[in-house]
C-alpha positions in Angstrom: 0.0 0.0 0.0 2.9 2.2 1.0 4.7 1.4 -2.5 1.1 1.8 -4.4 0.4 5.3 -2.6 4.1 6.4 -3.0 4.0 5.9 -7.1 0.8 7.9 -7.2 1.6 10.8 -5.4 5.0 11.4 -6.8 3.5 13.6 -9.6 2.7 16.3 -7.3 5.0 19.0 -5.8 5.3 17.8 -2.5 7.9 15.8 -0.1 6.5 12.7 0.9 7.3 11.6 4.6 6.6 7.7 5.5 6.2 5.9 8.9 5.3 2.3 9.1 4.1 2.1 12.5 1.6 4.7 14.4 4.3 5.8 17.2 6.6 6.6 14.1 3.4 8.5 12.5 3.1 10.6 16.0 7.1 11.3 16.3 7.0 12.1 12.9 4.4 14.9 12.7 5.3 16.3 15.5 8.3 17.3 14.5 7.7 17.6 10.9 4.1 19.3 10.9 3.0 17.6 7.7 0.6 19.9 5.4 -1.2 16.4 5.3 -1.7 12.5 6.4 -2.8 9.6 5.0 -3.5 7.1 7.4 -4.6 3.7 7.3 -7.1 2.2 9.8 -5.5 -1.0 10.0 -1.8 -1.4 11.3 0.4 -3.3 13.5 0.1 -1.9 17.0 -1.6 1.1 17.6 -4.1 1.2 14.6 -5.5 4.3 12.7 -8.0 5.4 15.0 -5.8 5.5 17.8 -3.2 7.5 15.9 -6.1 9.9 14.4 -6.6 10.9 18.2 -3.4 11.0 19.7 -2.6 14.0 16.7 -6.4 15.5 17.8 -5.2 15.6 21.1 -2.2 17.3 20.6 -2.3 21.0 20.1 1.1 21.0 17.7 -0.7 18.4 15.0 -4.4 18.8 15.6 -4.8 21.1 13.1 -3.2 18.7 10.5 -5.8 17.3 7.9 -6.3 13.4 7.7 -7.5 11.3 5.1 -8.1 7.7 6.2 -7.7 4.5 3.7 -9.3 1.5 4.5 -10.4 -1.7 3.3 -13.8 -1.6 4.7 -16.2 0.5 2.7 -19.0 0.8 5.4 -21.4 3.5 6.9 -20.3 3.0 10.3 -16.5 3.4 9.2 -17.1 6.4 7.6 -18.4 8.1 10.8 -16.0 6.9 13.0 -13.4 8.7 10.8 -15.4 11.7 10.4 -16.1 11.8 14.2 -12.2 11.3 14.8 -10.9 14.4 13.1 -10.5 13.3 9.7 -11.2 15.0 6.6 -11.8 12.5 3.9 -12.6 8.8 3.7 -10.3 6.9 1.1 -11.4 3.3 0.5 -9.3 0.1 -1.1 -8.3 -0.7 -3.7 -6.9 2.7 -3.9 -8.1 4.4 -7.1 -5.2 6.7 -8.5 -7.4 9.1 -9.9 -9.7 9.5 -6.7 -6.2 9.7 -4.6 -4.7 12.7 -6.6 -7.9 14.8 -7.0 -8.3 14.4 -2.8 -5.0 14.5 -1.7 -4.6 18.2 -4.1 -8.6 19.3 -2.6 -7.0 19.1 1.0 -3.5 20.3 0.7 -5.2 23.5 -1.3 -7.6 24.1 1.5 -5.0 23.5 3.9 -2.9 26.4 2.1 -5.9 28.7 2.0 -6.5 28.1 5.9 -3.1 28.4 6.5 -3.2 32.0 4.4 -6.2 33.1 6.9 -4.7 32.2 9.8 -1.5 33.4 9.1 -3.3 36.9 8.4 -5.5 36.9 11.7 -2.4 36.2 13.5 0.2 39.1 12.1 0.3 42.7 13.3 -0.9 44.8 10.7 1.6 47.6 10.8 4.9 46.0 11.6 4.1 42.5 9.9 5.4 40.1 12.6 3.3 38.6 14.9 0.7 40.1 17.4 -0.2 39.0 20.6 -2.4 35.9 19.6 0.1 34.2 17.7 2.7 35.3 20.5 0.6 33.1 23.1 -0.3 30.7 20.7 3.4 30.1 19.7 4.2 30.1 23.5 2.1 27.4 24.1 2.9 25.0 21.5 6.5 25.5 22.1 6.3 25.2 26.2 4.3 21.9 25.3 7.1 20.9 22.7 10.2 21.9 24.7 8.6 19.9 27.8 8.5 16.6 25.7 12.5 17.3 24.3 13.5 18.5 27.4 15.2 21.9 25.5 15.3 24.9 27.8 12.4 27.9 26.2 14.2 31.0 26.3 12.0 34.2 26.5 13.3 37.7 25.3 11.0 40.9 25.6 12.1 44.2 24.1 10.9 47.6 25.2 11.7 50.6 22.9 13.1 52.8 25.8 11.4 56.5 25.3 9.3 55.7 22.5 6.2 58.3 24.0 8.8 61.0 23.6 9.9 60.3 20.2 6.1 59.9 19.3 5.6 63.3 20.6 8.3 64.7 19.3 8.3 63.6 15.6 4.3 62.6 15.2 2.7 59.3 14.3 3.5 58.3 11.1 7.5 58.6 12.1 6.8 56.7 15.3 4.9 53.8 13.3 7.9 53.8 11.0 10.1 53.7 13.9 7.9 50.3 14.8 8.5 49.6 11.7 12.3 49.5 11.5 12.5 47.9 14.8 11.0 45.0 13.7 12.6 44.8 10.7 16.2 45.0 12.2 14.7 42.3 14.9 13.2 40.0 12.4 16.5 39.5 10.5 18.6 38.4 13.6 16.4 35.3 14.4 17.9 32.9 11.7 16.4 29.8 13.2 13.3 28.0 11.8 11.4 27.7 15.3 12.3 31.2 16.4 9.3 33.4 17.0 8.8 37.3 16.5 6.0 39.3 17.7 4.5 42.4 18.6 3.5 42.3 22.1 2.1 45.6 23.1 2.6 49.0 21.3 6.5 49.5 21.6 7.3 46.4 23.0 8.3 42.9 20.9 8.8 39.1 22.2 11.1 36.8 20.7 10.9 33.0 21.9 
């Protein structure tokens, strides 16, 4: 099935990840955060469903769309899937053609969400983060660190007499002021898992 699935989906522009066991699935999209998983009901071990809501559960993965494939192509299947967490419903034998048009449905609509939420979570003027995504990124990396036992380090920046300069020069050079502050701070965090945001009117958080 692995083989059969691989073949298919090498077409499209995409990385494939594989895990052959559900603890390998979990390991792996934690720390990989797949755009999306195909899972199959039936493994050794821990099977599908289990899997399906272990990565509900999680905060880090429960926003990751799942398809399930399985060999039985009944009512009751179906809405155990759809009341997991799942997306789609893929049955066997897989169908090439019914593979590729669902797998490039969820990845777009995954793409689009990812747009929105991107947009609901960035400050408007300075384009880093704002506040939500700064707590939402602090919890997802506390969680994270906790399980790799990493240290979380926590830096807050204040720009120090920023009232003045605001009445001093007016608004539209304080915002640019903002502006350049983030800028300058956005380009020395190099790593992937660093976080920017703006976390009050003069003041930033990097984690």
């Amino acid at each position: 099935n692995l083989d059969v699935l691989s073949g298919i989906l090498e077409g499209l522009d995409c990385q494939l990840i594989v895990a052959t066991s559900g603890g390998r699935a979990l390991e792996l999209a934690a720390r990989r955060l797949p755009d999306l998983i195909l899972l199959d009901v039936m493994m050794p071990g821990m099977d599908g469903h289990e899997v399906c809501r272990r990565l509900k559960a999680e905060p880090l993965t429960s926003a990751i769309p799942v398809i399930f494939i399985t060999g039985q192509d009944d009512e009751a299947e179906e809405i155990m899937a759809l009341e997991l967490g799942a997306v789609d419903f893929i049955t066997k034998p897989i169908n090439a053609v019914v593979v590729m048009a669902r797998v490039k449905t969820h990845i777009a609509l995954k793409r689009q969400g990812d747009q929105l939420r991107s947009s609901a979570l960035q400050d408007s003027l300075t384009h880093v983060g704002n506040r939500r995504k700064f707590d939402a990124d602090l919890q997802l990396l506390w969680r994270q660190c906790g399980r790799d036992k990493t240290p979380l380090s926590l830096i807050l920046i204040d720009v120090d007499f920023f009232k003045k300069y605001n009445d001093r020069y007016g608004h539209v050079l304080g915002d640019a002021c903002l502006v350049a502050v983030a800028r300058a701070l956005k380009q020395a965090i190099q790593r992937p898992f660093d976080s920017l945001a703006r976390y009050g009117g003069e003041e930033f958080a990097c984690l």
